[in-house]
VEXDREN-2710 file (C-alpha; in Angstrom, 1 decimal):
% VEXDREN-2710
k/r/px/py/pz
1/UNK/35.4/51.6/63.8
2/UNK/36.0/50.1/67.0
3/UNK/35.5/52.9/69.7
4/UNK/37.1/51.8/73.7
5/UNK/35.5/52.6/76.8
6/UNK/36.5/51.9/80.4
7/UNK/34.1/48.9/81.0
8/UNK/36.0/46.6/78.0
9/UNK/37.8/43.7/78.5
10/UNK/41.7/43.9/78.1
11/UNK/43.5/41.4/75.4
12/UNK/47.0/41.0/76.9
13/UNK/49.9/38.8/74.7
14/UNK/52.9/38.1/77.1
15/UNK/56.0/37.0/75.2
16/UNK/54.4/38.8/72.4
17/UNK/57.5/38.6/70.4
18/UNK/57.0/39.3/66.0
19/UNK/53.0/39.4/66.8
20/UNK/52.2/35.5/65.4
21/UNK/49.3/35.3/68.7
22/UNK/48.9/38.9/68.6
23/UNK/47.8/39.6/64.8
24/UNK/45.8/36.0/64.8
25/UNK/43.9/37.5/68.0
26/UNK/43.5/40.5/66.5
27/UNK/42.3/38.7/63.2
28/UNK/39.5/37.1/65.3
29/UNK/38.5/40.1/67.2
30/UNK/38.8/42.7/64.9
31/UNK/40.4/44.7/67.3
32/UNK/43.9/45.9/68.7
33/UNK/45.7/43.4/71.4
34/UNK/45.9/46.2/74.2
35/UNK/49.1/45.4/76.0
36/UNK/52.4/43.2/74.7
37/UNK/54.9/42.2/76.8
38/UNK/58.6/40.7/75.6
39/UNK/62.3/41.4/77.5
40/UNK/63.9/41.5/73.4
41/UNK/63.7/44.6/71.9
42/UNK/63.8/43.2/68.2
43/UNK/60.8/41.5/69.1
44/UNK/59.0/44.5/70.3
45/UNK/60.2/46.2/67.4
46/UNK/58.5/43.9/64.9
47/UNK/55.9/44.1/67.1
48/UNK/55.5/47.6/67.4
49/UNK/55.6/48.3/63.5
50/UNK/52.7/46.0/63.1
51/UNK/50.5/46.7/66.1
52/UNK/50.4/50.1/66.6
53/UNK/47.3/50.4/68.4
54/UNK/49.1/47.8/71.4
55/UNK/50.6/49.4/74.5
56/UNK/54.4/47.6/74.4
57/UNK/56.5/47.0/77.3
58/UNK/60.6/45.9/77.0
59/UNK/60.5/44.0/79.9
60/UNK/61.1/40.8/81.9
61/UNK/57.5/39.4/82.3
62/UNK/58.2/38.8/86.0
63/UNK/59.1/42.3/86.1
64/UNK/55.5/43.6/85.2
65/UNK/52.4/43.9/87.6
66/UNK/49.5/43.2/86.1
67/UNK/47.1/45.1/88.1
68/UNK/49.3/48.3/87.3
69/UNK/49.8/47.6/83.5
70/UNK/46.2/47.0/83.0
71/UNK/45.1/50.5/85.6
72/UNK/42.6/47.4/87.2
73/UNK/40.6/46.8/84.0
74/UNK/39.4/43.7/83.3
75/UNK/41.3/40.9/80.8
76/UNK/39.0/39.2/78.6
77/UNK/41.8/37.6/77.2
78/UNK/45.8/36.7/78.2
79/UNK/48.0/34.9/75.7
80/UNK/50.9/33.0/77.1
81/UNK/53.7/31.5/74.7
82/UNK/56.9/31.0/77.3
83/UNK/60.3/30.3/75.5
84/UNK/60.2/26.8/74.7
85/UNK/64.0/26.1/73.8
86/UNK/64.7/24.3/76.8
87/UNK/61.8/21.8/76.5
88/UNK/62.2/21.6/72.4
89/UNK/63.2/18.0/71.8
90/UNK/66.2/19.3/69.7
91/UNK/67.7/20.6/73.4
92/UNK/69.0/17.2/73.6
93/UNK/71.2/16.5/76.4
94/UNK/73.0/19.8/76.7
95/UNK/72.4/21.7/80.3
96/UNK/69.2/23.6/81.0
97/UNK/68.6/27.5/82.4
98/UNK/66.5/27.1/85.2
99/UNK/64.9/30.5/84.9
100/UNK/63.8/29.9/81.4
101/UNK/62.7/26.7/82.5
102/UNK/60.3/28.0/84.6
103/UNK/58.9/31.1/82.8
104/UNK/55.7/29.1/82.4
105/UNK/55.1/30.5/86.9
106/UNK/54.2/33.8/85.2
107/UNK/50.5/32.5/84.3
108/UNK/50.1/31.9/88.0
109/UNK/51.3/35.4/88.8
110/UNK/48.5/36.9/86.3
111/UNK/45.7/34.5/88.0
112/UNK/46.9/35.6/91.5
113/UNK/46.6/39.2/90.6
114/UNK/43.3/41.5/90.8
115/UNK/43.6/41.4/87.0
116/UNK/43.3/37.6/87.1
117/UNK/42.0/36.7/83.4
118/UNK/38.4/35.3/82.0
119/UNK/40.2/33.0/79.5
120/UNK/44.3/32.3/79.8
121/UNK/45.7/30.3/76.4
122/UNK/49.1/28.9/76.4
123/UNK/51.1/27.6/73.6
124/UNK/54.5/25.7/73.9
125/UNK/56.1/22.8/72.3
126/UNK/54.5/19.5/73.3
127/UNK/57.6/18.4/75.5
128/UNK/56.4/21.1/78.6
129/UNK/54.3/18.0/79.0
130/UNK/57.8/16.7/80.5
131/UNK/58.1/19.6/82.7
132/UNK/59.7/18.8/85.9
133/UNK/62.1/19.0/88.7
134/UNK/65.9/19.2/88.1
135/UNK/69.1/17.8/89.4
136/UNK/72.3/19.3/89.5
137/UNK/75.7/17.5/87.7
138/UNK/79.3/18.7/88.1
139/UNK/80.6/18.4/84.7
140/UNK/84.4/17.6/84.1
141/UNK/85.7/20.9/85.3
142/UNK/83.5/21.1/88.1
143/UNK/81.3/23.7/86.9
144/UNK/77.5/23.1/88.3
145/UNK/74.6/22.2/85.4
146/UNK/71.6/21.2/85.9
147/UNK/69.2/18.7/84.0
148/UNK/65.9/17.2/84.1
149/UNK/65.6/14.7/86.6
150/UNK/64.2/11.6/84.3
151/UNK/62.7/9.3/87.5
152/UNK/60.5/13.1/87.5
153/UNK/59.2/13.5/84.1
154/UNK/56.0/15.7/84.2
155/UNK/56.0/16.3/88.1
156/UNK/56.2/20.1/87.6
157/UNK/53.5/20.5/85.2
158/UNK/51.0/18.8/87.0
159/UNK/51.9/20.4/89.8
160/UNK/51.2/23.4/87.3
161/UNK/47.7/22.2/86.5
162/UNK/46.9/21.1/89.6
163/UNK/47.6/25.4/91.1
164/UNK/45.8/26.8/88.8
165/UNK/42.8/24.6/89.2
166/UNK/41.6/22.4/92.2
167/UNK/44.4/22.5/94.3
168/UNK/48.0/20.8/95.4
169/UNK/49.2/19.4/98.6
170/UNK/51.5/21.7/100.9
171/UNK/55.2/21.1/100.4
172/UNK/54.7/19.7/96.5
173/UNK/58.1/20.7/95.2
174/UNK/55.9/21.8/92.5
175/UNK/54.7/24.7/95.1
176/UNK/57.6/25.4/96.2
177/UNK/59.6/26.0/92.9
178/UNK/56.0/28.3/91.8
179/UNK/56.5/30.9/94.9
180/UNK/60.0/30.8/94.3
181/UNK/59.5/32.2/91.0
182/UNK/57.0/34.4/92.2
183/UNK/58.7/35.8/95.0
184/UNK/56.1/34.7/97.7
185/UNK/56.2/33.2/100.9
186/UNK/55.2/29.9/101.2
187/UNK/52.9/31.6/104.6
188/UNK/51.3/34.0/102.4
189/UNK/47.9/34.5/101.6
190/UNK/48.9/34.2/97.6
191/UNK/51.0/30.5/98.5
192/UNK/47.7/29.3/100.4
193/UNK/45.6/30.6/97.8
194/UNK/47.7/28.0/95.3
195/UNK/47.6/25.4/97.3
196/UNK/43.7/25.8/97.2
197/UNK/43.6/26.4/93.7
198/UNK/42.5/29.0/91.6
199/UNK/39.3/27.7/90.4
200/UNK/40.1/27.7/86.3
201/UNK/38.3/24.6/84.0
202/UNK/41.5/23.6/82.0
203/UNK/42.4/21.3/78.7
204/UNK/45.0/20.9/77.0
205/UNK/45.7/19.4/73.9
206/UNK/48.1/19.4/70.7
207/UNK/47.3/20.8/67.5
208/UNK/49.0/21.3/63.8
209/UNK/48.9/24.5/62.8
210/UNK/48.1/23.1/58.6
211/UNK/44.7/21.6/60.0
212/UNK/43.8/25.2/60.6
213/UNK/45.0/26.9/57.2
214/UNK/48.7/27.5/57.9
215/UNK/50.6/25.8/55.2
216/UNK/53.1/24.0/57.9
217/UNK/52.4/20.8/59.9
218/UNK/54.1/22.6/62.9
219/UNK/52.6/20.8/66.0
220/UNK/52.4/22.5/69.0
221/UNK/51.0/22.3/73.0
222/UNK/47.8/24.8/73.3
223/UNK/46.4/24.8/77.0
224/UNK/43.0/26.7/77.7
225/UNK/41.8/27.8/80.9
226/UNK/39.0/29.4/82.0
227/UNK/36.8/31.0/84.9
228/UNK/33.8/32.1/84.0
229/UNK/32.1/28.1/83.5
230/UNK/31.8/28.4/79.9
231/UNK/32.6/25.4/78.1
232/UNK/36.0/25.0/76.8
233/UNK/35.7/24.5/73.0
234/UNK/38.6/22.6/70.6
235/UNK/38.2/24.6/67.2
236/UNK/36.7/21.6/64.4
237/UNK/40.0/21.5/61.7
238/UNK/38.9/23.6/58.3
239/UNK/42.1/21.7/56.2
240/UNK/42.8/18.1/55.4
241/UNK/41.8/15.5/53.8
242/UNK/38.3/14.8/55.2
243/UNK/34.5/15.5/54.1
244/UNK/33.7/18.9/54.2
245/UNK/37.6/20.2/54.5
246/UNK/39.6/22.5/52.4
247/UNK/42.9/20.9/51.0
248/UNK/45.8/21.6/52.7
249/UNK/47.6/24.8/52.1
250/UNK/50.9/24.0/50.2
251/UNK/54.6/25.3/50.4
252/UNK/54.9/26.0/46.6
253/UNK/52.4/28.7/47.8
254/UNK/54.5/30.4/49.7
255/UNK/57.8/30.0/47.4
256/UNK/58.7/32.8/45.4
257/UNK/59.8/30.6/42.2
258/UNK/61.7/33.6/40.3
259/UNK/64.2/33.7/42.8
260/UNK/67.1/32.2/41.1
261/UNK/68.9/28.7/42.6
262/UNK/72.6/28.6/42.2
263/UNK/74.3/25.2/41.3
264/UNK/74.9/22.6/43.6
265/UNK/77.6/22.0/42.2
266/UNK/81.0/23.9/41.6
267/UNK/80.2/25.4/45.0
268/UNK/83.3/26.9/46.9
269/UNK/82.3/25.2/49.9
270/UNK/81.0/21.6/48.5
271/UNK/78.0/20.5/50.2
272/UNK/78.2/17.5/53.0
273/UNK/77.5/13.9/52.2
274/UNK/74.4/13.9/54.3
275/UNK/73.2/16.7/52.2
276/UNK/74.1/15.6/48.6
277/UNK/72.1/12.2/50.1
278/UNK/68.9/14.0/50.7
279/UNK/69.1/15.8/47.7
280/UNK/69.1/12.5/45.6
281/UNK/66.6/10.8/47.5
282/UNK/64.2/13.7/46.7
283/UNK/65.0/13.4/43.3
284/UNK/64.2/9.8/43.1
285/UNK/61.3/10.4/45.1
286/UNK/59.8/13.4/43.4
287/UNK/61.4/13.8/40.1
288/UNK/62.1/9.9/39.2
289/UNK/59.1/8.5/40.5
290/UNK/56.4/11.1/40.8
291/UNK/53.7/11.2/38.5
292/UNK/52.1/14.4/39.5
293/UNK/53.8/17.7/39.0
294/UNK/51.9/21.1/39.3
295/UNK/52.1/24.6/37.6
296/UNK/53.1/27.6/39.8
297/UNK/51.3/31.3/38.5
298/UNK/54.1/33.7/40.0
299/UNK/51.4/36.5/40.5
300/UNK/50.3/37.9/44.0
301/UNK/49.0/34.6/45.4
302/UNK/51.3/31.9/43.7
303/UNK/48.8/29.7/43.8
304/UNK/50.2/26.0/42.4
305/UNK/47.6/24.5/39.6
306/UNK/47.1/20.8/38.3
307/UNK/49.3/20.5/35.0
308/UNK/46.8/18.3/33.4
309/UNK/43.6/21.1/33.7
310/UNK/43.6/24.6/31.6
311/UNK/46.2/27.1/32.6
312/UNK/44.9/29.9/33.6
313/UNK/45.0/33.1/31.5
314/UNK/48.7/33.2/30.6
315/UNK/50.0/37.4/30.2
316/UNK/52.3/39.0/28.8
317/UNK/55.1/39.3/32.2
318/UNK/55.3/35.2/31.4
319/UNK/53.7/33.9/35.3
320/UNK/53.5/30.5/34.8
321/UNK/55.8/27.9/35.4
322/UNK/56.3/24.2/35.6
323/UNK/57.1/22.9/38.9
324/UNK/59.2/19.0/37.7
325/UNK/62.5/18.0/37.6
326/UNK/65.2/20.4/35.6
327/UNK/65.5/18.3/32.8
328/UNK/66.9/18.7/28.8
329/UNK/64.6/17.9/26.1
330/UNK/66.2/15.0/24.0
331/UNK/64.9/14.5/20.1
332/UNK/65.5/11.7/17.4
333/UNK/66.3/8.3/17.9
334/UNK/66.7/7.3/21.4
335/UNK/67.1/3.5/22.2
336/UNK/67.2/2.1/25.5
337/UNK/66.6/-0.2/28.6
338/UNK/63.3/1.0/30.9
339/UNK/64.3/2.0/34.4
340/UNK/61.6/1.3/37.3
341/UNK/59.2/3.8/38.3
342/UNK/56.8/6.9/36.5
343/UNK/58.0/10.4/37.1
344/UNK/56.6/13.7/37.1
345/UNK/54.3/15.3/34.3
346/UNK/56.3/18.6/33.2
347/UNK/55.6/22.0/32.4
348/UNK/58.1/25.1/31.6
349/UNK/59.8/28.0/33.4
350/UNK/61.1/30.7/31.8
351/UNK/64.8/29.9/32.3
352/UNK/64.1/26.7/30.9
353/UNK/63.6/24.6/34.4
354/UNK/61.3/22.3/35.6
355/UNK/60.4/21.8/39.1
356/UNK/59.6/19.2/41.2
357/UNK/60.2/21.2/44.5
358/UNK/59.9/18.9/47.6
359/UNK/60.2/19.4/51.5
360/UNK/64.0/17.6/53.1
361/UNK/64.8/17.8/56.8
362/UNK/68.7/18.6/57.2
363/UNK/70.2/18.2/60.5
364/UNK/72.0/16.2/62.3
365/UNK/72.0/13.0/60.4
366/UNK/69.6/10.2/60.2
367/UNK/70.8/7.1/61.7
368/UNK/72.7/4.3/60.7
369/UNK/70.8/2.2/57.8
370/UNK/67.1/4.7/58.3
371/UNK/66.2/6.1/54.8
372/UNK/66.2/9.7/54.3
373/UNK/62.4/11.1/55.0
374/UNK/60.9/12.9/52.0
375/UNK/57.3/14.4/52.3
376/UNK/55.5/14.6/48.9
377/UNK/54.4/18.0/47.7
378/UNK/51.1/17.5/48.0
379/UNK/51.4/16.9/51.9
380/UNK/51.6/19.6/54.6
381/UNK/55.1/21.3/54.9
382/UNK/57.4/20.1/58.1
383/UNK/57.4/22.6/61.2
384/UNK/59.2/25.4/61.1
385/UNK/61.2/24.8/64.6
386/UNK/62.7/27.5/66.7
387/UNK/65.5/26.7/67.0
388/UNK/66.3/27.8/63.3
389/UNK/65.5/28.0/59.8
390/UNK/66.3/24.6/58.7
391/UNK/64.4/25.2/55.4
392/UNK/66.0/25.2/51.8
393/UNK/63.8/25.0/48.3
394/UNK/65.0/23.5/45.7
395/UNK/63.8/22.3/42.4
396/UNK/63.0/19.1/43.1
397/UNK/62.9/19.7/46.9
398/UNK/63.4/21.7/50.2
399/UNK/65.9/20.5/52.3
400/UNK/65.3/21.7/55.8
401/UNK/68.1/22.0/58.6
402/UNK/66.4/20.7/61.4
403/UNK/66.6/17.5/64.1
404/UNK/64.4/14.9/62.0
405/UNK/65.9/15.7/58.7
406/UNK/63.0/15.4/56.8
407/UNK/62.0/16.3/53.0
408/UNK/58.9/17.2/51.4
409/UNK/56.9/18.4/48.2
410/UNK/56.8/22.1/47.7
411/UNK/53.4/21.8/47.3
412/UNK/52.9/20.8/50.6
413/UNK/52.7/22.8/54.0
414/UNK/56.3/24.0/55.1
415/UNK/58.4/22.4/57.6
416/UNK/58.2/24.5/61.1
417/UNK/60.3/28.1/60.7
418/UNK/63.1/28.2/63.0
419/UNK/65.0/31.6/64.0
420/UNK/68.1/30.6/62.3
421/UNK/68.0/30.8/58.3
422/UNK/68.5/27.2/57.6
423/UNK/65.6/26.6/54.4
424/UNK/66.7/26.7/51.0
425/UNK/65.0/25.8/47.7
426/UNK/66.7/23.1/44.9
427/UNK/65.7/23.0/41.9
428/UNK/66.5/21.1/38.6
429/UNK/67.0/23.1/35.2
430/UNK/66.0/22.0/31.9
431/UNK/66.9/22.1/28.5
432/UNK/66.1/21.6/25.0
433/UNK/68.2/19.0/22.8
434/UNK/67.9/19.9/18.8
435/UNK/68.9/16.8/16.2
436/UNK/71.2/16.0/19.4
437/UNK/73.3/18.5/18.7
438/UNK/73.6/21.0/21.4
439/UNK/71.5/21.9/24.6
440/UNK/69.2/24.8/24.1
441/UNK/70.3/28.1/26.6
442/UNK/68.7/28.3/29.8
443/UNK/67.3/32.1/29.4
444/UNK/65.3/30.8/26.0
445/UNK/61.4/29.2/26.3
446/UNK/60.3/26.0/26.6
447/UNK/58.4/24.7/24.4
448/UNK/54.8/25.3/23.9
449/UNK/52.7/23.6/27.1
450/UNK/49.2/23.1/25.9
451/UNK/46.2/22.1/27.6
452/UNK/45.7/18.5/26.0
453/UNK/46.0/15.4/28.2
454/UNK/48.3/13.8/25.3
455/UNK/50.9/15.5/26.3
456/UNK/51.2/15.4/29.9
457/UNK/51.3/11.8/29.7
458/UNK/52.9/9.1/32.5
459/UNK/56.4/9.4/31.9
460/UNK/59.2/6.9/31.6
461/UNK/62.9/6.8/32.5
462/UNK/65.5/4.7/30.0
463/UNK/69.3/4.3/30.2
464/UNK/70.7/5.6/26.7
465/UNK/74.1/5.5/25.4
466/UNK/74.9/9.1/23.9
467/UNK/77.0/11.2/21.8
468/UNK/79.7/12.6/24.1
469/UNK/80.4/15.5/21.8
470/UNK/77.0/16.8/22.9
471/UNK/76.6/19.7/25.7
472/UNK/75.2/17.8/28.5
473/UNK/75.4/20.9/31.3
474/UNK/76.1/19.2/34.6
475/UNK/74.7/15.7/34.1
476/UNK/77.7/13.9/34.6
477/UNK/77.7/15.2/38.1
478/UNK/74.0/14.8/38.7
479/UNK/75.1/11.1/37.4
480/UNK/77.5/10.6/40.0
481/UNK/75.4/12.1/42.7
482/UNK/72.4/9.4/41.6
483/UNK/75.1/6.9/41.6
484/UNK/76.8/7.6/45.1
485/UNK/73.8/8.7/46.6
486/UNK/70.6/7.2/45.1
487/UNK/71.3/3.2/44.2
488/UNK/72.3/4.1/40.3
489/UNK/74.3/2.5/38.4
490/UNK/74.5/4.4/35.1
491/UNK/77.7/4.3/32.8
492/UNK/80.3/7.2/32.3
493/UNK/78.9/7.0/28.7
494/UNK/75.2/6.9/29.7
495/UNK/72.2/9.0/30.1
496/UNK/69.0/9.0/32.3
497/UNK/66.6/10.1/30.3
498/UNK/62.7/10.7/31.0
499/UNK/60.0/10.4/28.7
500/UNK/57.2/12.7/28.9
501/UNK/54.5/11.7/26.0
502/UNK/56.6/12.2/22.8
503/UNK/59.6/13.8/24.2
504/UNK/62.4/13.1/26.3
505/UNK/64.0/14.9/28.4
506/UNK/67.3/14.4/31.5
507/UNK/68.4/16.7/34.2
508/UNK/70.9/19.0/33.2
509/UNK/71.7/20.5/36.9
510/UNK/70.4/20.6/40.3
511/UNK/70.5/24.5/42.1
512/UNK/70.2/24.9/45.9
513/UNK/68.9/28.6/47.7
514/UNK/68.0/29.0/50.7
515/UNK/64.4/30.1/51.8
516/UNK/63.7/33.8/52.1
517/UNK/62.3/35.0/55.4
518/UNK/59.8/36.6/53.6
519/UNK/58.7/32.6/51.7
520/UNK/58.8/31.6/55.7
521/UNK/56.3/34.2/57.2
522/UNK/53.4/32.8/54.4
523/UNK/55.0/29.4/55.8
524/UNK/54.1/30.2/59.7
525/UNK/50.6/31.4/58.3
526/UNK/51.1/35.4/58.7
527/UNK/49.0/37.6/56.6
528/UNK/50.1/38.4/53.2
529/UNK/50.8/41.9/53.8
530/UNK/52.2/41.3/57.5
531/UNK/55.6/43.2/57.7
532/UNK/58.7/41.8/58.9
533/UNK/61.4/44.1/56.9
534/UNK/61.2/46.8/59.3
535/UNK/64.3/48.9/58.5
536/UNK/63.1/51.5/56.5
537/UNK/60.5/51.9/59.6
538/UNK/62.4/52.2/62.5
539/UNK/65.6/53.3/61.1
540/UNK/67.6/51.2/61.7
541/UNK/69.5/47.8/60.7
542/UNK/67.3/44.8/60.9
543/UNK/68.7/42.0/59.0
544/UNK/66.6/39.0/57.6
545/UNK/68.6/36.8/60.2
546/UNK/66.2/38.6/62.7
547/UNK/63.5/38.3/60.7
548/UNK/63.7/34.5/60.6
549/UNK/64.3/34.6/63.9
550/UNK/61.1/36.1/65.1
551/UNK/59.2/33.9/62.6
552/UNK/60.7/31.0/64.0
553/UNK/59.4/32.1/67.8
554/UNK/56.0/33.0/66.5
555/UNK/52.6/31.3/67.0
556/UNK/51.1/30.5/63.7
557/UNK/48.3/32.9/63.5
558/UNK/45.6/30.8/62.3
559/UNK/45.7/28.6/65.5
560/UNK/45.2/31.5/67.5
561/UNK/42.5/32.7/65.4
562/UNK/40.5/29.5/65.7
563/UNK/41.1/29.2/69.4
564/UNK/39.8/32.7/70.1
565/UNK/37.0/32.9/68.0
566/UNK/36.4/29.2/69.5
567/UNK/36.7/30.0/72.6
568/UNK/35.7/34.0/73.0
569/UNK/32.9/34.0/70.4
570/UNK/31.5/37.4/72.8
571/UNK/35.0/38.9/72.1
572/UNK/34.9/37.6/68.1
573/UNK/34.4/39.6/64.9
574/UNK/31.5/39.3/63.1
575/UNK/33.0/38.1/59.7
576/UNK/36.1/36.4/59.1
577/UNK/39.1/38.5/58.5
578/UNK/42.2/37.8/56.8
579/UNK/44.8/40.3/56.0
580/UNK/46.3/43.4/58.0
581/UNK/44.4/45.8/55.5
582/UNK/41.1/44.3/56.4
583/UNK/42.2/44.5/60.1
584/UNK/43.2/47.9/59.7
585/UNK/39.6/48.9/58.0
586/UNK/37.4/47.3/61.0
587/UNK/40.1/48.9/63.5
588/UNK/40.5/52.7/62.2
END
């Protein structure tokens, strides 16, 4: 049990919003974070469900005095994550909000005050590198904007670092904008004290969040600054790819596979070009031409296994399935021309369909001639941006809604969450040709999937002519989707069809879901048992369109876990810790 006392050091998380920096401090301390701070009350509200322990304020952080807040105890630790929207690259060109620009001041106004921290840690998005001055546009019906100033890229944030450390000249715009924001003079004892410096040792630096055990590749600014002349220490990555490192943790992980995917096709609103393109670019990429599929267990972990090692114990509620493409098993007497590349090994699902999930950015469009970006499965999943949930699964790939419009594997980290739901699963189904008569229901078994390396051979792809009285499900629209979208050429009386050891097998349909907010939260790295469906809790509505949308905002814990325990190894737990229920044992 953790027992207070007056002489303790204070853990304060401003912009605390669904409690991503507050449950990964909390994780490394083994204690409560003692104060939050966030103007949104659905942030709060998340907030308050999960840290109950936390002292929560609904306000504007400029609003709050430190020194009163905290009753003049010391901070051990203050965690700082302004809104980053108007430094995310995906901003673009459109007009900034100067006050949101500048919500970053509020560090200084914590360092100023008699509650000044030991050890301040910022997170952002790498562009507050870029931070500087403005200029004000009239746009074509004379209504005043204002944008960053190009020829002053970075002027602001130096002017930033410079404050809180050794000093700045008198009259640095830089200066000027910071008591601005802070409501000081520019005679006052607080604006000289700036323009001194506030004596913190600072770094910053950028780090992905998968490098660290979160399964995304979301890649984010983390500053450290600190006043009491211990060392500033960079946390050594425990994931990758190196000696000594633990493989990355995987989106197939996180991807609740008996959530069904509904047809991409026959939709009633059809799905754009740019979309339908992704889609068959994934399936070249990680169905066609993929020789290494994976086996998902759906029990409490999902975690995704190598198809050609022993399954693990299989039980009677029917857990594992085969992550490959949704593909029809094809008997007797095939004859046919080789296409180019291997594909994936398969296993079975229990509505017959094979998976070979990947990762696909959807946004705005790649450019003219660039290739659509796929990430295998087996790399770390793309960030999980802000700005919206960009993320769909699908069977063979995720297709994420986001600025880079990038795919990968589902067994690799997520893309980053955003706060709009925008990730959605697609997945290919597969069934079972008898004597080529007709195509075995979905809701029957696959066959038998055995442990022996014979038959989860290399596979091959061949171009077959085929009987057209035979039920074919949906291929002749997957055909025309490889066709328009992914440099086929196969016949109206033609059939793609894979070869896996002794069978063959061709993709009977594509389905399309988006990702669950609940798939997202094990994307951002949150505990297991971290909750985000808070209705039943605080009675009242709170849709999974806020859910994302505080995912999306959140720090991935494990970052802040390795920066604190880093960093504050005084302040740290003794063992590692890992879910809310272990948190909650050390804490009550």
């Amino acid at each position: 049990m953790i027992q207070d006392n007056l002489f303790r050091e204070l853990i304060v998380d401003n912009f605390a919003g669904g409690g991503g920096a507050s449950v990964g401090i909390e994780l490394a301390t083994g204690r409560p974070v003692d104060i939050a701070i966030n103007h949104d009350p659905d942030a709060i509200a998340m907030h308050d469900v999960n840290h109950p322990y936390t002292m929560h304020y609904i306000e504007d952080v400029f609003a709050i005095d430190p020194v009163e807040v905290t009753g003049g105890r010391p901070v051990g630790i203050a965690w700082f994550s302004p809104d980053c929207k108007h430094f995310s690259r995906a901003k673009g060109g459109t007009p900034v909000e100067h006050k949101v620009r500048g919500l970053s001041w509020v560090i200084l106004k914590w360092a100023l005050s008699g509650a000044s921290p030991r050890v301040v840690f910022m997170e952002n998005v790498e562009e507050i590198q870029t931070w500087g001055p403005l200029m004000e546009i009239k746009n074509q019906f004379g209504k005043r904007e204002w944008y960053p100033d190009p020829a002053r890229k970075g002027e602001t944030f130096q002017g930033f670092v410079s404050m809180l450390t050794t000093g700045i000249e008198q009259g640095h715009p830089a200066w000027i904008e910071a008591c601005e924001f802070l409501e000081i003079s520019t005679d006052s004892a607080d604006a000289k004290r700036l323009l001194a410096g506030l004596g913190y040792d600072l770094e910053f630096r950028e780090l992905r969040a998968c490098d660290y055990g979160a399964p995304t590749i979301r890649k984010r600014f983390y500053m450290v600054a600190r006043r009491d002349g211990q060392p500033i220490v960079w946390p050594k990555p425990t994931h990758g790819k190196g000696k000594g490192l633990k493989p990355y943790r995987t989106a197939a992980e996180c991807i609740d596979w008996s959530i069904p995917c509904p047809s991409i096709f026959n939709r009633k609103k059809p799905l754009v070009p740019n979309t339908l393109r992704r889609v068959a670019f994934g399936i070249n990429k990680f169905v066609l031409k993929n020789p290494k599929p994976f086996i998902v267990q759906l029990n409490y972990k999902n975690t995704p296994q190598e198809a050609d090692r022993p399954m693990t114990t299989q039980t009677t509620a029917g857990h594992h399935y085969v992550c490959a493409p949704a593909i029809s098993k094809y008997f007797g007497g095939v004859v046919g021309s080789r296409a180019d590349d291997p594909m994936p090994t398969v296993t079975a699902v229990d509505h017959n369909a094979l998976l070979a999930p990947q990762l696909v950015t959807i946004g705005y469009g790649e450019k003219e001639g660039q290739t659509p970006r796929v990430k295998s499965i087996e790399s770390p999943c793309h960030t999980i941006p802000a700005g919206g949930n960009k993320h769909f699964i699908s069977a063979p790939y995720l297709i994420q809604y986001y600025h880079h419009n990038q795919a990968s594997g589902a067994d690799a980290p997520l893309h980053t969450v955003t706060t709009k739901d925008r990730s959605a699963f697609v997945e290919a189904h597969m069934t079972v040709f008898r004597r080529n008569v007709d195509a075995k229901p979905l809701d029957e078994p696959m066959p038998t999937l055995t442990t022996s390396a014979g038959h989860m051979a290399v596979t091959e792809t061949l171009l077959v002519k085929y009987d057209p009285t035979v039920n074919l499900l949906n291929w002749p629209q997957v055909r025309e989707l490889l066709n328009t979208y992914g440099g086929w050429s196969i016949d109206d009386d033609e059939i793609l069809l894979l070869r896996l050891g002794d069978m063959y097998v061709f993709i009977g349909d594509i389905g399309l879901r988006m990702m669950k907010a609940e798939e997202l939260k094990l994307a951002q790295g949150f505990p297991v048992d971290y909750c985000i469906d808070i209705e039943s809790k605080i009675g009242r509505k709170y849709s999974e369109a806020k859910q994302i949308a505080r995912l999306g905002n959140a720090v991935c814990p494990p970052v802040a876990t390795a920066l604190i325990r880093a960093n504050c190894p005084d302040m740290a737990y003794k063992k590692a810790l890992h879910t809310v229920a272990e948190l909650e044992s050390v804490i009550v």
